[in-house]
PDB file of N, CA, C and O in Angstrom:
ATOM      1  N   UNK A   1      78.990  65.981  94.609  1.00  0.00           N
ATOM      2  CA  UNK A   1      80.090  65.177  94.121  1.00  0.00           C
ATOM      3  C   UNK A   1      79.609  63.802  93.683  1.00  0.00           C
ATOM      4  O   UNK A   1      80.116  63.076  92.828  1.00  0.00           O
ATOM      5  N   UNK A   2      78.207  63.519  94.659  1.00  0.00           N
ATOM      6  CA  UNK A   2      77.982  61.769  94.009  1.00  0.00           C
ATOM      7  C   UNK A   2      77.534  61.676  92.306  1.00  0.00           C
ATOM      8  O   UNK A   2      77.448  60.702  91.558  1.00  0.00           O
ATOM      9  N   UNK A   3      77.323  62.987  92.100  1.00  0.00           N
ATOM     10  CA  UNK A   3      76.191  63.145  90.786  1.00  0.00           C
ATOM     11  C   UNK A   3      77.834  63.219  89.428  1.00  0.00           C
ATOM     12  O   UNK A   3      78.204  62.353  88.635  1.00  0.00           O
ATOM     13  N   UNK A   4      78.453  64.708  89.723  1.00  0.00           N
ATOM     14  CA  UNK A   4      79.724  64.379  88.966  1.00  0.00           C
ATOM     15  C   UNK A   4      80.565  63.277  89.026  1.00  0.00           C
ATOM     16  O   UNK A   4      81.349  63.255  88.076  1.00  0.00           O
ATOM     17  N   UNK A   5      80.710  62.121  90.003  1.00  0.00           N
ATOM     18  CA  UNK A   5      80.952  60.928  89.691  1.00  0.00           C
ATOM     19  C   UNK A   5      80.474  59.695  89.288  1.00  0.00           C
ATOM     20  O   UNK A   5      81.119  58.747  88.840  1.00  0.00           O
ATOM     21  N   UNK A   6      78.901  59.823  89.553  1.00  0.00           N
ATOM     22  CA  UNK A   6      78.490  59.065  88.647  1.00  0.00           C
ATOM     23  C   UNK A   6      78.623  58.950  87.433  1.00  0.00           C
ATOM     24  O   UNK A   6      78.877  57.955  86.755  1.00  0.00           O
ATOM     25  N   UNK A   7      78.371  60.443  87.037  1.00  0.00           N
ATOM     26  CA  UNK A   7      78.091  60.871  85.525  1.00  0.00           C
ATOM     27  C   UNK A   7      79.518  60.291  84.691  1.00  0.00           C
ATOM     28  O   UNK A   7      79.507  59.646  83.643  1.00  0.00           O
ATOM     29  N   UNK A   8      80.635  60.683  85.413  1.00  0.00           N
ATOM     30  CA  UNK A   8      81.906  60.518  84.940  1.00  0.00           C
ATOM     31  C   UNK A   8      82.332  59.150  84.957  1.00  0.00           C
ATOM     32  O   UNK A   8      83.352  58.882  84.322  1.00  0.00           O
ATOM     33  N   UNK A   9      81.717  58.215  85.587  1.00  0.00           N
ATOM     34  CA  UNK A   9      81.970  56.958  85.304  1.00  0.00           C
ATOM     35  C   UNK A   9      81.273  55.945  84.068  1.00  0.00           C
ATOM     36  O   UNK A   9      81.748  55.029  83.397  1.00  0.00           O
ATOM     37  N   UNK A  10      79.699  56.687  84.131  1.00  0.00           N
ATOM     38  CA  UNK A  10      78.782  56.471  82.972  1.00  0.00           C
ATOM     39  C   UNK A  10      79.744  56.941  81.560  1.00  0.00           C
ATOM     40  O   UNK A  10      79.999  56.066  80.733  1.00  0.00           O
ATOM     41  N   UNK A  11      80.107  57.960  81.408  1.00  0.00           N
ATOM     42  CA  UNK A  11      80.396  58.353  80.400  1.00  0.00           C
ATOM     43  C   UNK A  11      82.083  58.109  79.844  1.00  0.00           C
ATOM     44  O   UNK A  11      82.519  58.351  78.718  1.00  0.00           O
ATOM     45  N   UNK A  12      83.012  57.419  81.323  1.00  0.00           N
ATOM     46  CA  UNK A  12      84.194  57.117  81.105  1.00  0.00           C
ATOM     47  C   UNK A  12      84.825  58.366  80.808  1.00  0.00           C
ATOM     48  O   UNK A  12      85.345  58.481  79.698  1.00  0.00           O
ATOM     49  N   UNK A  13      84.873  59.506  81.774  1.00  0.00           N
ATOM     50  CA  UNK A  13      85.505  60.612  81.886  1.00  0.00           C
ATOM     51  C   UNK A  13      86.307  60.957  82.706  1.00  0.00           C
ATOM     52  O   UNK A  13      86.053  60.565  83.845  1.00  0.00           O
ATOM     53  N   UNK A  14      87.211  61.558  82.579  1.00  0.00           N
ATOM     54  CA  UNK A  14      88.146  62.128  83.881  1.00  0.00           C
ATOM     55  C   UNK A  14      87.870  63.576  84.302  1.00  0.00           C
ATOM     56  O   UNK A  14      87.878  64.595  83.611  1.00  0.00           O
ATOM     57  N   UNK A  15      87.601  63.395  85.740  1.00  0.00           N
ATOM     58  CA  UNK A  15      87.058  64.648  86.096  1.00  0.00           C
ATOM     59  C   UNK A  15      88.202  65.352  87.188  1.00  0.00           C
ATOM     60  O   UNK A  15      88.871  64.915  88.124  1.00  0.00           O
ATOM     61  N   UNK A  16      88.077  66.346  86.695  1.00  0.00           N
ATOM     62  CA  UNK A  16      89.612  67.416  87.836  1.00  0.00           C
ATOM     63  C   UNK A  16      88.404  68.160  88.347  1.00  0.00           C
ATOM     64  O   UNK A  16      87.487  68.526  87.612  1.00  0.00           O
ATOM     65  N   UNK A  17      88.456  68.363  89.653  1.00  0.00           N
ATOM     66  CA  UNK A  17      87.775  68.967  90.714  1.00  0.00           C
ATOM     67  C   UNK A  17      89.030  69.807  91.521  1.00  0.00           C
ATOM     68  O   UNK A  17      89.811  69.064  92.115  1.00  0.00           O
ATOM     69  N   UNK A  18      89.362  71.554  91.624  1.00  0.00           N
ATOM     70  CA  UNK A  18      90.139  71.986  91.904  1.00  0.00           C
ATOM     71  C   UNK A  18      89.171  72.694  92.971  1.00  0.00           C
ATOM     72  O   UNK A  18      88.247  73.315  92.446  1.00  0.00           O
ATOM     73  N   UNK A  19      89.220  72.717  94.554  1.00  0.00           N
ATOM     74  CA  UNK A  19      88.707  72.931  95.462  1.00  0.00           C
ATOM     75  C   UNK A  19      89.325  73.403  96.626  1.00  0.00           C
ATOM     76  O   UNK A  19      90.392  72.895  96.973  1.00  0.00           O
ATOM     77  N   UNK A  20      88.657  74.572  97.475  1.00  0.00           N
ATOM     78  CA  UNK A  20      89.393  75.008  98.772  1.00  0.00           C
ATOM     79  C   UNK A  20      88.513  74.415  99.885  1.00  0.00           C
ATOM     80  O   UNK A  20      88.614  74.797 101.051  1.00  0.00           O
ATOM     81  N   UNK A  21      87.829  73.667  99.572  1.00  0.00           N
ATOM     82  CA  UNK A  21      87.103  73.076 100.807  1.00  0.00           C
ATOM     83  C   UNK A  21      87.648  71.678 101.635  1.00  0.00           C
ATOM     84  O   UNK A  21      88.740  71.123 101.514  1.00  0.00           O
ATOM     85  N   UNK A  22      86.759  71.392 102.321  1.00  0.00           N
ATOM     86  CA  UNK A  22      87.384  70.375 103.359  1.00  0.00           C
ATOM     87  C   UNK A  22      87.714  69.305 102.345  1.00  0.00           C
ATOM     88  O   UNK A  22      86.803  69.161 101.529  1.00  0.00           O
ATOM     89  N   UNK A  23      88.900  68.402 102.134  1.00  0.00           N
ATOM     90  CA  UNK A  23      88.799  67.314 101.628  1.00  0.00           C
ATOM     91  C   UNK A  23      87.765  66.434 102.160  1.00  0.00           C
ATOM     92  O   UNK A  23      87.408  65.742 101.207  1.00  0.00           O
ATOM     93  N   UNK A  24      87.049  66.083 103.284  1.00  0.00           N
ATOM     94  CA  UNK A  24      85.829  65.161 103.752  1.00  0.00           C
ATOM     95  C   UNK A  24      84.939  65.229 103.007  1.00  0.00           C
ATOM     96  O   UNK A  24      83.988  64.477 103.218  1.00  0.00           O
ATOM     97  N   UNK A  25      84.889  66.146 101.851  1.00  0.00           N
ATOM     98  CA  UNK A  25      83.429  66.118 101.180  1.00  0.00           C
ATOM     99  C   UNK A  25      84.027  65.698 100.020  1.00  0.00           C
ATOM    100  O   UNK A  25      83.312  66.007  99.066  1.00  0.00           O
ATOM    101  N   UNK A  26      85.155  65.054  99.642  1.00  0.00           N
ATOM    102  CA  UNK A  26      85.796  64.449  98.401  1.00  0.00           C
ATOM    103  C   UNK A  26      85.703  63.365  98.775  1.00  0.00           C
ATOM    104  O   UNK A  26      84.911  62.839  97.992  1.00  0.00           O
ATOM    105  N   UNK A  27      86.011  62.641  99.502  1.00  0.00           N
ATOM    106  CA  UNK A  27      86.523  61.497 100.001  1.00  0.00           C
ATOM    107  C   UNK A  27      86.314  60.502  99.530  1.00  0.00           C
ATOM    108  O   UNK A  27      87.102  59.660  99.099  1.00  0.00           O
ATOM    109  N   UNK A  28      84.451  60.516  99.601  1.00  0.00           N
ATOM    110  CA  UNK A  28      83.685  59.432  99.473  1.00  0.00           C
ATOM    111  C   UNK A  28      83.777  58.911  98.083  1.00  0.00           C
ATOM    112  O   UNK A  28      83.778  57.688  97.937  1.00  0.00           O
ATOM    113  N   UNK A  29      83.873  59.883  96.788  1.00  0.00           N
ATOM    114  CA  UNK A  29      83.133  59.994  95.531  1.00  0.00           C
ATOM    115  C   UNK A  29      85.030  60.054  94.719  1.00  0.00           C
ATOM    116  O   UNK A  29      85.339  59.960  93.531  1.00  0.00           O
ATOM    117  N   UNK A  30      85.610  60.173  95.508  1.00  0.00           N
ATOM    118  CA  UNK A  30      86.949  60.413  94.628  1.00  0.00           C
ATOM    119  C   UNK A  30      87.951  59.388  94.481  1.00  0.00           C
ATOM    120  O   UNK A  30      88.120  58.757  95.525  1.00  0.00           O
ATOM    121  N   UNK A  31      88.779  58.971  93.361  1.00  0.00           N
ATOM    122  CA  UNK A  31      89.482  58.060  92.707  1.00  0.00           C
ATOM    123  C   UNK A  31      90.783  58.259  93.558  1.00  0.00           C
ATOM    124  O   UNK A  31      91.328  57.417  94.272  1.00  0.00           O
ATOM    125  N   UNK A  32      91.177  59.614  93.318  1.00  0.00           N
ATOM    126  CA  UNK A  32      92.610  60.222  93.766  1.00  0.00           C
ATOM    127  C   UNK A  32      92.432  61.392  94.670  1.00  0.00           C
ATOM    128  O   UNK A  32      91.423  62.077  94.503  1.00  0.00           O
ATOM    129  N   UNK A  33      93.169  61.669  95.485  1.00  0.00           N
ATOM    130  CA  UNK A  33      93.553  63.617  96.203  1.00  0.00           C
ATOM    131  C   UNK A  33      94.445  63.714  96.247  1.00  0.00           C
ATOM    132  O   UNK A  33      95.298  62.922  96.648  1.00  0.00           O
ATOM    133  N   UNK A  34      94.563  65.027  95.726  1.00  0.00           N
ATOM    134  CA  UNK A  34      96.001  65.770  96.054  1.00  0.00           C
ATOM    135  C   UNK A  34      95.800  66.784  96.429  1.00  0.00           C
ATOM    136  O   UNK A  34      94.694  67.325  96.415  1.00  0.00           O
ATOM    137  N   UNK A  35      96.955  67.319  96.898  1.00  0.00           N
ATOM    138  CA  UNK A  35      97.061  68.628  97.679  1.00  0.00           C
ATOM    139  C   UNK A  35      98.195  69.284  97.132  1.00  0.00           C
ATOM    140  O   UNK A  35      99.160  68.627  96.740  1.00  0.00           O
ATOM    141  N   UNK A  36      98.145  71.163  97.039  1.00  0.00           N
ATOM    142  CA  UNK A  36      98.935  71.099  96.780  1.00  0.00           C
ATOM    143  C   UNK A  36      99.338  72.356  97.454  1.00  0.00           C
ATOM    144  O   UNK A  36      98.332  73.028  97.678  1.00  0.00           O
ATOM    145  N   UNK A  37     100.459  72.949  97.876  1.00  0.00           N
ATOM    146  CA  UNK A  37     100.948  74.069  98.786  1.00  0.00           C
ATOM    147  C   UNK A  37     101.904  75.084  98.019  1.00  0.00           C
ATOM    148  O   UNK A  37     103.107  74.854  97.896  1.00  0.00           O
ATOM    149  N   UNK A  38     101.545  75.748  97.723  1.00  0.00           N
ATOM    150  CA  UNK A  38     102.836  77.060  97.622  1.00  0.00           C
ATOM    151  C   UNK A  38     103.663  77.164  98.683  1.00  0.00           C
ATOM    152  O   UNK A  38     103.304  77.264  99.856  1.00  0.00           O
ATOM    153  N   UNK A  39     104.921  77.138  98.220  1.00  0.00           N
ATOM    154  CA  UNK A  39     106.435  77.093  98.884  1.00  0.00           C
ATOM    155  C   UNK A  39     106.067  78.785 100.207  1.00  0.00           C
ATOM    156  O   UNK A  39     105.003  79.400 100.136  1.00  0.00           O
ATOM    157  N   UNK A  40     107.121  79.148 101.163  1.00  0.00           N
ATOM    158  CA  UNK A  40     106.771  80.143 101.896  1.00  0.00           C
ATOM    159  C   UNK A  40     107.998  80.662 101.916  1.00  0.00           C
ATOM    160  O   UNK A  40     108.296  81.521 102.746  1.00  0.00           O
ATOM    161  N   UNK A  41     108.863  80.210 101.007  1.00  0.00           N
ATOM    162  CA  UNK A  41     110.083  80.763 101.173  1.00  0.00           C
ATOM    163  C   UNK A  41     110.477  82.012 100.101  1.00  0.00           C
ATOM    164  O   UNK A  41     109.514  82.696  99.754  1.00  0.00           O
ATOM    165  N   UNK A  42     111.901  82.407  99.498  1.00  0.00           N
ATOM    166  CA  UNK A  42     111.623  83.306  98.716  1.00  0.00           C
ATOM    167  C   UNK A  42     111.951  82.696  97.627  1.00  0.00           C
ATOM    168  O   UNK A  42     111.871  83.407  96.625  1.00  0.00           O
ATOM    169  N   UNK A  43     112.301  81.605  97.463  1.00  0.00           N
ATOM    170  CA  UNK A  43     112.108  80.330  96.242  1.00  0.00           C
ATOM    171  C   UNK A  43     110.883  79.713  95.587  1.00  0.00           C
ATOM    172  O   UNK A  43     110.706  78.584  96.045  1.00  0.00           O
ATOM    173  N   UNK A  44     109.895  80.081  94.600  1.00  0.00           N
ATOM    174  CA  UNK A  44     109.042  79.740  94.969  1.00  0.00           C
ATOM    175  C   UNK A  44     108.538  78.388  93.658  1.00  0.00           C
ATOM    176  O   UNK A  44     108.462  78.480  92.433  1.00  0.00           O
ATOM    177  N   UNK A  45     108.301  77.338  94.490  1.00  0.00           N
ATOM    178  CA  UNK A  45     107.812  76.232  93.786  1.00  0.00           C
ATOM    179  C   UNK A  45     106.333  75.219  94.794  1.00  0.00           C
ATOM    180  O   UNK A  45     105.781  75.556  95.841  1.00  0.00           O
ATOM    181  N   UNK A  46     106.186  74.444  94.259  1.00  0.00           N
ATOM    182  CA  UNK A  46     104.870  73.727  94.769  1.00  0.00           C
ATOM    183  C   UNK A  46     105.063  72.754  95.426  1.00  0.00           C
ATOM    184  O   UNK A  46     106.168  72.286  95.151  1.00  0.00           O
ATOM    185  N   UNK A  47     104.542  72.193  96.174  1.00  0.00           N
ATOM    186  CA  UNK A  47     104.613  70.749  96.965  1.00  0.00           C
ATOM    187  C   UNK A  47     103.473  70.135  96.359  1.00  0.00           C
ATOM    188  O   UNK A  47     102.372  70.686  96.340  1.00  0.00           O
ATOM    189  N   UNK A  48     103.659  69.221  95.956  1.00  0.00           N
ATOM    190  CA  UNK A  48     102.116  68.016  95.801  1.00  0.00           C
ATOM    191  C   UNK A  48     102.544  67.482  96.488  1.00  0.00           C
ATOM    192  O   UNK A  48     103.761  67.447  96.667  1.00  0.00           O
ATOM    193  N   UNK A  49     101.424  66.655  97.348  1.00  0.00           N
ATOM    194  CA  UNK A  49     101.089  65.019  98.382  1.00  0.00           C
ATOM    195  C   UNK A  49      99.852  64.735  97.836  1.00  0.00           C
ATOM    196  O   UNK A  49      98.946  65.540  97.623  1.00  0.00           O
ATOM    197  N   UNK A  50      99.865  63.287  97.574  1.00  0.00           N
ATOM    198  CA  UNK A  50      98.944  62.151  97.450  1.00  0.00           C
ATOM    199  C   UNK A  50      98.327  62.068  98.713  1.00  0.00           C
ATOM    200  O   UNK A  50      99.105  61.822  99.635  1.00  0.00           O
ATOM    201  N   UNK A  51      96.947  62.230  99.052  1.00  0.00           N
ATOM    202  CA  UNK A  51      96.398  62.071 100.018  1.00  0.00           C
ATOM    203  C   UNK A  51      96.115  60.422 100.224  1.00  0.00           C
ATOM    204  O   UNK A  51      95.749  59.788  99.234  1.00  0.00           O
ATOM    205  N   UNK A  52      96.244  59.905 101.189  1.00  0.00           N
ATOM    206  CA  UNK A  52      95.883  58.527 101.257  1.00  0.00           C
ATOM    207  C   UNK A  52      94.740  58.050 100.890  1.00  0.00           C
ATOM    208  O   UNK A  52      93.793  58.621 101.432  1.00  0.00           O
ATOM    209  N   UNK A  53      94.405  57.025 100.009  1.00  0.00           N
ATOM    210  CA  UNK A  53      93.633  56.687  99.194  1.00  0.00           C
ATOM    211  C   UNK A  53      92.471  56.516  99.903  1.00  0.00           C
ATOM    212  O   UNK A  53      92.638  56.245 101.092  1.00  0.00           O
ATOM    213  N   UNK A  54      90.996  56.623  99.390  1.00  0.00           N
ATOM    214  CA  UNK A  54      89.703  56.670  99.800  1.00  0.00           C
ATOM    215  C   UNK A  54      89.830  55.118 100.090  1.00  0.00           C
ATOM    216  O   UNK A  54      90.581  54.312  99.540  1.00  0.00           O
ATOM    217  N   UNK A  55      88.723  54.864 101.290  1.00  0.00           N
ATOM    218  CA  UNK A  55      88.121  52.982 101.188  1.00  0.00           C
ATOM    219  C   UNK A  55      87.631  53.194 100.170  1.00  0.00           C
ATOM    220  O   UNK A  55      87.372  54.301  99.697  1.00  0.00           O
ATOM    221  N   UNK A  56      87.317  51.453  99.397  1.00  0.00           N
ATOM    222  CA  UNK A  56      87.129  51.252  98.266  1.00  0.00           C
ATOM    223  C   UNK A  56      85.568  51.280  98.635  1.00  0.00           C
ATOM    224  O   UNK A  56      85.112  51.272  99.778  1.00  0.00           O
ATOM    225  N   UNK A  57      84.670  51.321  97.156  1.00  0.00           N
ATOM    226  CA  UNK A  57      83.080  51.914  97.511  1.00  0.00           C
ATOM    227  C   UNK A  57      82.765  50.175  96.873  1.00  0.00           C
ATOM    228  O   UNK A  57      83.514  49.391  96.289  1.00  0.00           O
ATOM    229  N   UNK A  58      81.787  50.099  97.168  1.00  0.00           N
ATOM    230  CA  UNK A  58      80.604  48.611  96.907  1.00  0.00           C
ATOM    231  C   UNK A  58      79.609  49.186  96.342  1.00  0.00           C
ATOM    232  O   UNK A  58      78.482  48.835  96.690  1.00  0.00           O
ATOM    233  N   UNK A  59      79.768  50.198  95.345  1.00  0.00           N
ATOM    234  CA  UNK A  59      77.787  50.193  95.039  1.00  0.00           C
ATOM    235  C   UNK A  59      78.141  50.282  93.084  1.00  0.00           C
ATOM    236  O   UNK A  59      79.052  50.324  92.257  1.00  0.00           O
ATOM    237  N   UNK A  60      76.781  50.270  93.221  1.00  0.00           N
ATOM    238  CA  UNK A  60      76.611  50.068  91.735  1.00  0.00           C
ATOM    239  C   UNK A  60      76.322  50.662  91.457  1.00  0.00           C
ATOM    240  O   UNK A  60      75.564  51.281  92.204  1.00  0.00           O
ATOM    241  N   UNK A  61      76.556  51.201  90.078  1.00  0.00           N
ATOM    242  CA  UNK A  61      75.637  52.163  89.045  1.00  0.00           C
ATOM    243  C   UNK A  61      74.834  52.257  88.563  1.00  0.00           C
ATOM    244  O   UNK A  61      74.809  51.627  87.506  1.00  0.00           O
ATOM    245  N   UNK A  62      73.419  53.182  88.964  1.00  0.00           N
ATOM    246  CA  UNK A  62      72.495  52.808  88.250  1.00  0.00           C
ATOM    247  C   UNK A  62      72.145  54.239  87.101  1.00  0.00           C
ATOM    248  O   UNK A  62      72.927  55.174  86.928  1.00  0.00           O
ATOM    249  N   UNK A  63      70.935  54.101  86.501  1.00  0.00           N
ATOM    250  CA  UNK A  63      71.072  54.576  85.312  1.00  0.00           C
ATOM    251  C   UNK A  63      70.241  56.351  85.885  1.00  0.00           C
ATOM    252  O   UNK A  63      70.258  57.358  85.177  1.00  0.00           O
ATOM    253  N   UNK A  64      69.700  56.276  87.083  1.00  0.00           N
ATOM    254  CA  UNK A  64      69.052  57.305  87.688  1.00  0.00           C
ATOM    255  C   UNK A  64      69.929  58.306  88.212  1.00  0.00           C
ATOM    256  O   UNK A  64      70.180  58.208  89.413  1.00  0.00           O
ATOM    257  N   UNK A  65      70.606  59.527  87.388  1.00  0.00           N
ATOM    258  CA  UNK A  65      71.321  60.867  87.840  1.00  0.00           C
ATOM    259  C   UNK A  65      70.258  61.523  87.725  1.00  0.00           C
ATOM    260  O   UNK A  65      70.246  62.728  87.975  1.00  0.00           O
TER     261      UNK A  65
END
């Protein structure tokens, strides 16, 4: 994830990362999270939640991906 966000900041891209893994391995490297749940009823629609925002990062970009 550090490498697709570097890259995506170098190049001023928006990157969608659609994943079943732990959010902890997003955390660090990600702008936004969301989540999203299929309904369990016999109605069926989606829930999104905004995951609470990452701490903000201190490093710089360098030109080495």
């Amino acid at each position: 994830m550090h490498i697709v966000h570097t890259i995506a900041h170098k190049l001023k891209f928006q990157v969608l990362v659609i994943s079943h893994h732990d959010l902890d391995l997003f955390r660090e490297h990600a702008d936004r999270i969301y989540t999203l749940r299929p309904s369990s009823g016999r109605e069926f629609f989606i829930t999104v939640d905004r995951v609470d925002p990452p701490e903000p990062r201190n490093e710089r970009f360098t030109d080495d991906v």
